[in-house]
N, C-alpha and C positions, 0 to 999 in steps of 0.2 A: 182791773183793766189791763194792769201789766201782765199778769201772768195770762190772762184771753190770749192777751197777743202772743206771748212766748213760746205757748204749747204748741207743737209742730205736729201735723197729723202723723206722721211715722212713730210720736211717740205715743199717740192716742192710740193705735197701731199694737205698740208693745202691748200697753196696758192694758188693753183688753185680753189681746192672749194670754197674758199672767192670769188673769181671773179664772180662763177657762180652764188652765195646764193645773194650776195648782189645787184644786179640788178633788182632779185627777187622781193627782200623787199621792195625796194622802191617804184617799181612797184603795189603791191598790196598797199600801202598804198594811192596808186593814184584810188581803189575803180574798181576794175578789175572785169567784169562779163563774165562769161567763161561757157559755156553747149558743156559737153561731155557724147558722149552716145555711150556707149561698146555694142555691138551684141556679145551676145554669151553664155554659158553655167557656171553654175559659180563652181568652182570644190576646195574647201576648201581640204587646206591638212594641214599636222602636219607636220612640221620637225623632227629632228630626233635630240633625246637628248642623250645626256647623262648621264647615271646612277650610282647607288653606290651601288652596289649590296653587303649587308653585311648581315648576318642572324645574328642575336642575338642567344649568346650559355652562360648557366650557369657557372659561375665558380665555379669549382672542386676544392676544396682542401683537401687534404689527411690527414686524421689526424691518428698518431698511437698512440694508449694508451700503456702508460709503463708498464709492467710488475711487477705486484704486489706483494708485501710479506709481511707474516703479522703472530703473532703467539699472545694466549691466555694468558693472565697471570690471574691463579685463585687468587681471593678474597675471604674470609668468610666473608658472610653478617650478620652483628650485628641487625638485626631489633629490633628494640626499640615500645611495644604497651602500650601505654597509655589509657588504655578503660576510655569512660566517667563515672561520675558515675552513675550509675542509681539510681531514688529513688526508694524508699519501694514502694511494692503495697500493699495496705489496704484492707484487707479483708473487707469484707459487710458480715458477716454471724452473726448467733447468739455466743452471748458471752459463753468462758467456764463454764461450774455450776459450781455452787461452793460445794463442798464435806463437809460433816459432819464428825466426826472421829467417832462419836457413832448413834445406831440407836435401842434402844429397844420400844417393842409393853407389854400391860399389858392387860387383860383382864378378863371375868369371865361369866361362860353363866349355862344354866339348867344343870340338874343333878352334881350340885356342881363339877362344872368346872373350876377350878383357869387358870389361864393362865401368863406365863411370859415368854419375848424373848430377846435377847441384842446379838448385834454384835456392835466388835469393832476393828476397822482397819486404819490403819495408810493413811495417805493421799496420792495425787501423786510422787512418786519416779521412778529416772531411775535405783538407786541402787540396791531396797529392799521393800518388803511387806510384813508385819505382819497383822494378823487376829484372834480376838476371837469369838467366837461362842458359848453360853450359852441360855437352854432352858427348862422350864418344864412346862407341861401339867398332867393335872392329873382328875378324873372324880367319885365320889363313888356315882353316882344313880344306881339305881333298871329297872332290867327288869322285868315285870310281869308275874308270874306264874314259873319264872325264878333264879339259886342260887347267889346267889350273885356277882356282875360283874363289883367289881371293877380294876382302871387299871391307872396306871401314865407311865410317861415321863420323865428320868431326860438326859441329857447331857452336855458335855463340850468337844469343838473341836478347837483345836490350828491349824492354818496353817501360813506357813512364803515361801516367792520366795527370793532368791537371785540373781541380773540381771548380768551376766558379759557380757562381747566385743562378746564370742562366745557359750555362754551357759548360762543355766538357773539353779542354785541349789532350790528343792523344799522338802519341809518336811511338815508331819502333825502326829497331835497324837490327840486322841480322846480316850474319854470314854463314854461309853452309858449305860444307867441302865433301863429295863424295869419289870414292875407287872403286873401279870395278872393274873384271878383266872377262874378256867376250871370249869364256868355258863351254859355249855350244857347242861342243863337237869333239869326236873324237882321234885323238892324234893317229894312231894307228890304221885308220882310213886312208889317210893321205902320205903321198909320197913326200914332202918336202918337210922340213924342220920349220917350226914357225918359234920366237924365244918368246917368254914370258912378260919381256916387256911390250914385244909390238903387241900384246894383247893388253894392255892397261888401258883404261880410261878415268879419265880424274875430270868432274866437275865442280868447275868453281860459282859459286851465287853469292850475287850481293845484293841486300835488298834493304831501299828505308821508306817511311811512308807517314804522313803527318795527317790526322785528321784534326779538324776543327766544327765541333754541330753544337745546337740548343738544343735545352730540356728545359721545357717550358713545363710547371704546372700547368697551367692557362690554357687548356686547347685549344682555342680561338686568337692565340699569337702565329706571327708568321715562325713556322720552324723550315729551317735550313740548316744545310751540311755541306761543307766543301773537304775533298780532300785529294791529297797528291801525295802519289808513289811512284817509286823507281823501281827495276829492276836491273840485274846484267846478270850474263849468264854466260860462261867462256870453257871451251875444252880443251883438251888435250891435242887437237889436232886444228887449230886457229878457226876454230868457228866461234864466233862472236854473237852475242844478241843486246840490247837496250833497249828498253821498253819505258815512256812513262806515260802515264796516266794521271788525266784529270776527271773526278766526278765532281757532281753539287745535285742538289735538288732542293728546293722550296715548295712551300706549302702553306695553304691556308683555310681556315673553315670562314663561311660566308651564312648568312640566313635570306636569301634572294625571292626563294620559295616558299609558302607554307606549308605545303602538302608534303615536304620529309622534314625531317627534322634540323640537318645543315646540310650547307653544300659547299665541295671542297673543291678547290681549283691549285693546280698545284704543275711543276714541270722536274724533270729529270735528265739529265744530264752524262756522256761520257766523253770523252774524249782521249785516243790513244796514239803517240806516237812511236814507231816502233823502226829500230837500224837495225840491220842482221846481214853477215859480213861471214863465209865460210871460202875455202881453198879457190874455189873456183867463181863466187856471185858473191856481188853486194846490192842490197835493195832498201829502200826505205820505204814506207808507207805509214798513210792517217788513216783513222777511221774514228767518226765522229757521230754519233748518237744522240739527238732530241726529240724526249718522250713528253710530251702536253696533255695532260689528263684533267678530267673534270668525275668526281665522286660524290657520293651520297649518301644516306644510311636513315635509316625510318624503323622503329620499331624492331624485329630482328631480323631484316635485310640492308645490306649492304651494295651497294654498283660503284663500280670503277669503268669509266671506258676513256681510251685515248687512241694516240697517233704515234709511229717511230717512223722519224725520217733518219735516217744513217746515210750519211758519206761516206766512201770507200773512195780513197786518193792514190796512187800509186803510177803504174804507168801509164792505167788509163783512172782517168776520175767516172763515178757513176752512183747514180741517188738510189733507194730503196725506202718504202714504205710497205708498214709494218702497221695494220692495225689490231690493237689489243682492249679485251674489252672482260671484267670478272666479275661475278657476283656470289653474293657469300650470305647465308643463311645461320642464325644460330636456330638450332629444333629445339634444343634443352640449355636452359640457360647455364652458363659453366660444365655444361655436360655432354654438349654432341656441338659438333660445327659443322658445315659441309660449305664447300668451297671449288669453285668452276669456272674455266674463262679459257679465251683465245690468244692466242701469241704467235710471235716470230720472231726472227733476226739476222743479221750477220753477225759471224765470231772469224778471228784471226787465230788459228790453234801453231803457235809458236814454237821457237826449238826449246825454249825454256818451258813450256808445259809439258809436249814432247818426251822429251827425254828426262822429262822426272816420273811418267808415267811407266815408260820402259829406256832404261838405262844402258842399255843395249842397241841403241838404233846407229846409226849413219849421223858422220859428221857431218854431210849434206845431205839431205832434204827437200822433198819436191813438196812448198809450204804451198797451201792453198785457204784460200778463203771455202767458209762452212757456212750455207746458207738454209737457215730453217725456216721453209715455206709459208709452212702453217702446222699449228699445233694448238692439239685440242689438250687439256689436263682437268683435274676433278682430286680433290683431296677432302681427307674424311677425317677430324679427332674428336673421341668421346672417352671419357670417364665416367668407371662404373663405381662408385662407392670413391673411397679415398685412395684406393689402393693398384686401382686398375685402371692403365691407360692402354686404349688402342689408335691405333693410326691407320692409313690407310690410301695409298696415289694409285693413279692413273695417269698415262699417259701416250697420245697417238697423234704421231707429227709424220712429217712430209720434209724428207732431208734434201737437200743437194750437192754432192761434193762431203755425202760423209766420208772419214777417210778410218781405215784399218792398217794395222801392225804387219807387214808379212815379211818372207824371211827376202835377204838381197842374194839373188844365184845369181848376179853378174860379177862377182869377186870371189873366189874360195877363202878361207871354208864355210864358205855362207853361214856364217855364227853372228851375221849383225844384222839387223831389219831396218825397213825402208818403209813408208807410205803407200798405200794405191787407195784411189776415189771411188767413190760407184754413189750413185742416187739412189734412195733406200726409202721403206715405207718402216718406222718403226712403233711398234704397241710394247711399250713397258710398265710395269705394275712393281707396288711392295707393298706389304703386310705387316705390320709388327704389333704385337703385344707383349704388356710388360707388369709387372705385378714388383710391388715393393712393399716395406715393409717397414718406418722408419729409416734407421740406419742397421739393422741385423740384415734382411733378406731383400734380395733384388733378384729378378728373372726376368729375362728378354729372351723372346724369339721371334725373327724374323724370314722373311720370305721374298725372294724378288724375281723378275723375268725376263725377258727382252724377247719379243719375236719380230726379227727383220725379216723384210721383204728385197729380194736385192733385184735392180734391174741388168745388170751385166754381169757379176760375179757371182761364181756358184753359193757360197755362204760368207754368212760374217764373220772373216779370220780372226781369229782369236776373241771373239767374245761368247762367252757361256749362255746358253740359254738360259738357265735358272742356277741359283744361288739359295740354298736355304742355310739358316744355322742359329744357334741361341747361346745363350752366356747367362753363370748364373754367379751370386755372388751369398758368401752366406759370414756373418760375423757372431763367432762363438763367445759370448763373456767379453767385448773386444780383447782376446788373446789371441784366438785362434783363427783366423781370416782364412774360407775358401773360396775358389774359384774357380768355374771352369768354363769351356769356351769349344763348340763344335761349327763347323760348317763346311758343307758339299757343293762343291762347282759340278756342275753339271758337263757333261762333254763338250768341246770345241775345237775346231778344227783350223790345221795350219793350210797355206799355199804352199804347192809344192813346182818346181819347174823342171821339165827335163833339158838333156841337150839341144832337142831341137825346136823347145820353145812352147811345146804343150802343156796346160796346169791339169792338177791332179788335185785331191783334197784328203791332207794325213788327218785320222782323226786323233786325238788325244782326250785320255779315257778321262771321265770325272771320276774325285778323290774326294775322300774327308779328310779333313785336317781336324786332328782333337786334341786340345791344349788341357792344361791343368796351373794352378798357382796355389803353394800354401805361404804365411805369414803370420809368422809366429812374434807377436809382440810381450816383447821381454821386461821393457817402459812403455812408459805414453812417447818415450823420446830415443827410444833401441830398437830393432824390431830384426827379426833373420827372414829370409826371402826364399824360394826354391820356386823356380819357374819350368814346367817340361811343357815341349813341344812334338805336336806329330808321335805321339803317343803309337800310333799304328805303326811306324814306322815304314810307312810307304814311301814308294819315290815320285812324287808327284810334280807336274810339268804345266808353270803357268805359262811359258812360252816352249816356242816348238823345238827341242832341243836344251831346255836350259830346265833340266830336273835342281829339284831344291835338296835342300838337307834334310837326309832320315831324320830322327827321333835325335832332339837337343836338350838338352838341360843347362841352365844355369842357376847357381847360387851365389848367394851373398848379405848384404848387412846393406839396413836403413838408418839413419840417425836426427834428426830433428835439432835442431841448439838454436 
């Protein structure tokens, strides 16, 4: 009953299949050959599986960022620069010359010619410079057929600068003493004996004059300039003259506008007292000058326009305005300029300008005021390369009271000249170009003209139409220094008067004058000199009657210490 119960149908299961399997086996081991043959169709199938149907899916996870807060705290940054250092750079150029503190020339040449020159100047300073200046020239030969025609040179000229931060103090005082004896004319003309002394004339000049102006870096500072000068000027036959003179002028750049770039406002200044005291007249007179301008400049133009009102005080007082107005173009920058504008003025032409232009005139003088109506002018500088500079004026004004040199026929031997006025329309020009070369080679030649127009007088006595001439300079190895120098006056004509008071007009022929110079340097600090003049040996006549000296020569020694 136990074992009923125990037996599990799976194992009833086994048992039985063991019955069937193992009769099998034995069977085929006993070598069993068995053919069986199926008729029929053979029909493969698949049973039927089971699956695991999963898809694959990403896993998600959510992430949330925390909500941020956050706030600035300023720091001042101390940067600390250490720059390396840098070396020098070493120039490669030529070394500074070295300066001498004196330089006099000695010499001596035909018609008893002495010759002596010395300058003497303090060396490089950013302080201060001092300057002497010491000179005489002197000559007693003979003109042929001619009265005696001798004539010297004496002077002595002090200048000193003083440098500061924003200004320049400048002073100079000079004295000049010139002789000369009125040789126009020939003795044997005239019936009377004249002596060698009533022919001398000896001018004495004293002159000093102080300037004081800024140099500003800064072009946008006021700059101004004041300065005052003396003159005196006395002959041999008690004419007197004293001149002083005050200028200034201020200036300033302004930006008021936008449309140029600054605008300058600015005034100028002259003022001139003037005593002159001859045998027969004494006079005094002012003459007072305020020019108020207003300028500009944009890009490469320039405008300048103002106002000149001039006082003229004397025996009668009376105003004058003068409007002037320029304007200036650069075309090439550093290489062409051109430049145009309107003007006028009054000028006072004194016995001290006078008579240093011809030294030959009258101890009295019919001095007049010189009024330039209007005047048109245009000037022209361009450089071609490094080496070539041209230049180039114009000029056509409206004179009144210009005055010319003619000879005096109210006193024999009319050998001295005197003043006359005439109102004149004048067109003058000049030309120059110049080529250099370092310091070996230099060339200039220029050109100039004048064509007046006269309203009363047949021409303009004693002044040349044209002028041309050039100068050249050539340094061999510095030993050998040449030099030479031409130029031609063109013809000009004297006033002549007869007895009963008719003019006439002498012409006087144009000349060249051709110089020459060699210097021969023997040191940096010796040198020999040989200077000829009027090479042509002409006898050429800058005034009417008063022929120059043929063909001169002088030599002599330079020295440096």
């Amino acid at each position: 009953m136990n074992l009923k119960h125990h037996i599990s149908p799976i194992r009833i299961v086994f048992f039985v299949a063991l019955l069937f399997i193992l009769p099998a086996s034995l069977t085929f081991a006993q070598v069993l050959n068995e053919q069986v043959t199926v008729v029929g169709a053979y029909e493969p199938s698949i049973p039927e599986s089971n699956k695991i149907v999963i898809n694959p899916s990403a896993s998600e996870t959510e992430v949330k960022l925390p909500e941020m807060t956050y706030r600035i705290v300023p720091v001042q940054m101390k940067p600390v620069l250490t720059p390396e250092t840098i070396p020098s750079v070493k120039l490669v150029g030529e070394p500074q010359k070295k300066l001498y503190r004196n330089y006099a020339r000695a010499g001596f040449g035909n018609y008893t010619s002495p010759y002596l020159e010395l300058w003497a100047n303090t060396l490089r300073s950013k302080t201060y410079g001092l300057g002497v200046h010491v000179k005489h020239l002197s000559s007693s030969g003979e003109i042929k057929d001619y009265a005696i025609s001798k004539n010297s040179l004496n002077l002595v000229e002090l200048q000193g600068q003083r440098f500061m931060d924003n200004h320049t103090l400048s002073g100079q005082l000079g004295y000049r003493r010139n002789v000369v004896h009125h040789y126009g004319f020939k003795p044997e003309e005239f019936d009377f004996f004249i002596a060698d002394d009533d022919l001398k004339q000896r001018f004495n000049r004293l002159n000093a004059a102080v300037d004081f102006k800024s140099v500003y870096s800064d072009k946008d500072n006021l700059n101004h300039k004041i300065g005052l000068a003396f003159n005196n000027v006395s002959d041999r036959f008690e004419t007197r003259e004293n001149r002083i003179a005050i200028n200034g002028s201020a200036d300033k750049r302004f930006e008021l506008f936008s449309f140029t770039d600054y605008q300058q406002l600015g005034i100028e200044t002259d003022i001139s007292f003037t005593g002159y005291k001859d045998s027969t007249l004494k006079q005094n007179n002012t003459l007072v000058s305020i020019r108020p301008f207003i300028g500009t400049e944009f890009e490469m133009y320039a405008f300048r326009l103002g106002l000149d009102i001039t006082f003229k005080g004397d025996t009668l007082s009376k105003a004058y305005l003068f409007p002037f107005a320029e304007a200036q173009m650069r075309v090439i920058e550093d290489a062409l300029t051109v430049k145009a504008g309107i003007t006028g003025g009054l000028r006072r032409h004194g016995f001290d300008e006078l008579s240093d232009l011809n030294p030959f005139v009258q101890s009295i003088l019919p001095l007049q005021y010189t009024r330039e109506r209007f005047a048109f002018y245009a000037q022209a500088r361009a450089r071609a390369g490094n080496h070539i500079n041209l230049s180039a004026s114009f000029k056509a004004s409206t004179i009144e009271n210009a005055y010319f040199f003619v000879n005096d026929f109210s006193q024999e031997p009319f050998n001295r000249f005197t003043l006359i006025y005439d109102d004149a329309d004048l067109l003058a020009g000049r030309f120059e170009a110049e080529f250099h070369s370092a310091e070996k080679i230099r060339v200039k030649a220029f050109a100039s003209f004048e064509k007046w127009s006269m309203k009363s007088e047949l021409h303009p006595w004693h002044k040349p139409a044209s002028t041309i001439g050039g100068e050249a300079y050539y340094n061999i190895g510095d030993k050998l220094i040449v030099s030479a120098d031409v130029k031609y006056f063109s013809k000009q004509y004297a006033r002549l008067e007869n007895e009963v008071g008719s003019v006439s007009a002498e012409t006087l022929k144009g000349y060249v004058d051709l110089g020459m110079g060699l210097e021969y340097r023997y040191t940096r600090s010796l040198a020999a000199f040989l200077n000829l003049n009027n090479l042509l040996g002409t006898r050429n006549y800058l005034w009417y009657n008063y022929p120059g000296y043929r063909f001169t020569v002088m030599g002599g020694l330079s020295y440096s210490f």
